[in-house]
C-alpha positions as semicolon CSV with decimal commas, in nm:
position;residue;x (nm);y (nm);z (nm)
1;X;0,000;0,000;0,000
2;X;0,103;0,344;-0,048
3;X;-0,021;0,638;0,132
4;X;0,028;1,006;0,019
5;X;-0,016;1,290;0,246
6;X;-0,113;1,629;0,104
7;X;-0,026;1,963;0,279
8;X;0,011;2,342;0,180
9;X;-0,359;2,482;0,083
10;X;-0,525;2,788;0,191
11;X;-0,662;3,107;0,094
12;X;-0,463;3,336;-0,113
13;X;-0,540;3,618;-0,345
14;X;-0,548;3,653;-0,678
15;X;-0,166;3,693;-0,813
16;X;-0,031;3,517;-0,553
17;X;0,162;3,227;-0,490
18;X;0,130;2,861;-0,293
19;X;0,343;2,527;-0,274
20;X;0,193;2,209;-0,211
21;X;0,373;1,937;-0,087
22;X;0,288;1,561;-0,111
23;X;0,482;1,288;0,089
24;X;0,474;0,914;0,045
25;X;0,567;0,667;0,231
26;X;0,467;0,273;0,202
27;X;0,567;0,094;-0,097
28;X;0,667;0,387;-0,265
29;X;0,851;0,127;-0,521
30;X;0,480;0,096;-0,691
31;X;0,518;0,445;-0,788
32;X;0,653;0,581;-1,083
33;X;0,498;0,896;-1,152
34;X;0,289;1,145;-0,906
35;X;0,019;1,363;-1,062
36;X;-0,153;1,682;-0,911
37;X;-0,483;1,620;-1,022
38;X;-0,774;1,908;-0,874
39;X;-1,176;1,962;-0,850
40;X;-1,310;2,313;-0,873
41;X;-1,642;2,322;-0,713
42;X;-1,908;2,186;-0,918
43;X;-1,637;2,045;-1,175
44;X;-1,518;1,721;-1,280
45;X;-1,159;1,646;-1,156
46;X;-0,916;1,708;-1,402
47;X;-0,527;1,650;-1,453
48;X;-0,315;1,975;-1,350
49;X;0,078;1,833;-1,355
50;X;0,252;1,513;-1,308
51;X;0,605;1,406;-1,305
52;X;0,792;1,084;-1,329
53;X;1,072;0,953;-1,124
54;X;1,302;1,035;-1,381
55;X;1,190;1,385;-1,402
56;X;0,976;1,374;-1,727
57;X;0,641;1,634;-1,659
58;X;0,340;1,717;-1,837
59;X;0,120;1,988;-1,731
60;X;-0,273;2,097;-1,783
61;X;-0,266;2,387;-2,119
62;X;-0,466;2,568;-1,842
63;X;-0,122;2,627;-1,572
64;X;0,176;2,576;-1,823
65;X;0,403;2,883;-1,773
66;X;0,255;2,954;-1,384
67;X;0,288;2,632;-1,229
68;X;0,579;2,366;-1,175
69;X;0,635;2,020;-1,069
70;X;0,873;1,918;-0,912
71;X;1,045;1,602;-0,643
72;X;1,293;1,512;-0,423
73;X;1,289;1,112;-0,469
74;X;1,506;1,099;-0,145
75;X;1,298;1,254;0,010
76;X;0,950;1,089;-0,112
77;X;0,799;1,431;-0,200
78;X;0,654;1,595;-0,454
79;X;0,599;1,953;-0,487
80;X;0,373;2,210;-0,706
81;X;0,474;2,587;-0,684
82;X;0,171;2,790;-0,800
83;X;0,224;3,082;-0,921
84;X;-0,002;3,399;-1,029
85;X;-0,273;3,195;-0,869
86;X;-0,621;3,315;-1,076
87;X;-0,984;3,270;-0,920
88;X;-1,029;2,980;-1,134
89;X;-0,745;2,776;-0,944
90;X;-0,963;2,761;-0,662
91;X;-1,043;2,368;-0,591
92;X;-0,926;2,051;-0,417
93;X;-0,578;1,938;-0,526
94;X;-0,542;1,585;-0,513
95;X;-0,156;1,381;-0,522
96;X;-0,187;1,037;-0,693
97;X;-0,003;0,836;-0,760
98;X;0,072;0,559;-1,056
99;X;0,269;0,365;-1,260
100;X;0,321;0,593;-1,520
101;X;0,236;0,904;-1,646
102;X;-0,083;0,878;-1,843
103;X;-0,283;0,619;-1,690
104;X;-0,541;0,617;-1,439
105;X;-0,440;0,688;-1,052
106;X;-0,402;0,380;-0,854
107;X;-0,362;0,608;-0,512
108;X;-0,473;0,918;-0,374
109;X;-0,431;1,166;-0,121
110;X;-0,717;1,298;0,068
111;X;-0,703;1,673;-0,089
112;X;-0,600;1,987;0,037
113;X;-0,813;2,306;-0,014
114;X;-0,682;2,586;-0,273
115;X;-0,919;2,911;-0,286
116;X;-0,812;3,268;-0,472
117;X;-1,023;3,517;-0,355
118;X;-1,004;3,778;-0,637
C-alpha cells in the first residue's frame, strides 16, 4: 500500500503564490509517476501536472508557464509551486499516484483546499 499525504492549501489572493507538498511513504517502489490532479467546485476532476521519477512532466494547457512540478525522490515528496494563482485555481488538489504518467491513478491523497479570492 502506499499512502500520500497532502499539505500546503489555503486562501490566497489573486496573483499570488502557494506550494503544495505531497509525501509518500509505504511501498513507494509501486510508484513511478505522481500527478496533481484538482476539483473546482461543481467540476469534474481534471489533470493539472505530473512528473515521473526520472523527471519527465506534463502539465494541464490551463497552468503551463505559472505552475511547476517538481520532487525530491530521497525525500519521497513531490511539490507544485503555483504561481499567479487566478480565481479559477480555486479547488481541491489531489496527489496520486501511478505507474506511469498517463494512466489512471491507482492512489490518492485525501485533498487539500486551494481558494483565490479575487
Amino acid at each position: 500500500q502506499v499512502q500520500l499525504v497532502e499539505s500546503g492549501g489555503g486562501l490566497v489572493q489573486a496573483g499570488e503564490s502557494l506550494r503544495l507538498s505531497c509525501a509518500a511513504s509505504g511501498s513507494i517502489f509501486a510508484i513511478n509517476a505522481v500527478s496533481w490532479y484538482r476539483q473546482p467546485p461543481g467540476k469534474q476532476r481534471e489533470l493539472v501536472a505530473g512528473i515521473t521519477r526520472g523527471m519527465s512532466t506534463n502539465y494541464a494547457d490551463s497552468v503551463k508557464g505559472r505552475f511547476t512540478i517538481s520532487r525530491d525522490n530521497a525525500k519521497n515528496t513531490v511539490y507544485l509551486q503555483m504561481n499567479s494563482l487566478k480565481p479559477e485555481d480555486t479547488a481541491v488538489y489531489y496527489c496520486t499516484g501511478a505507474y506511469s504518467l498517463g494512466v489512471s491513478p491507482r492512489y490518492w491523497g485525501q485533498g487539500t483546499q486551494v481558494t483565490v479570492s479575487s
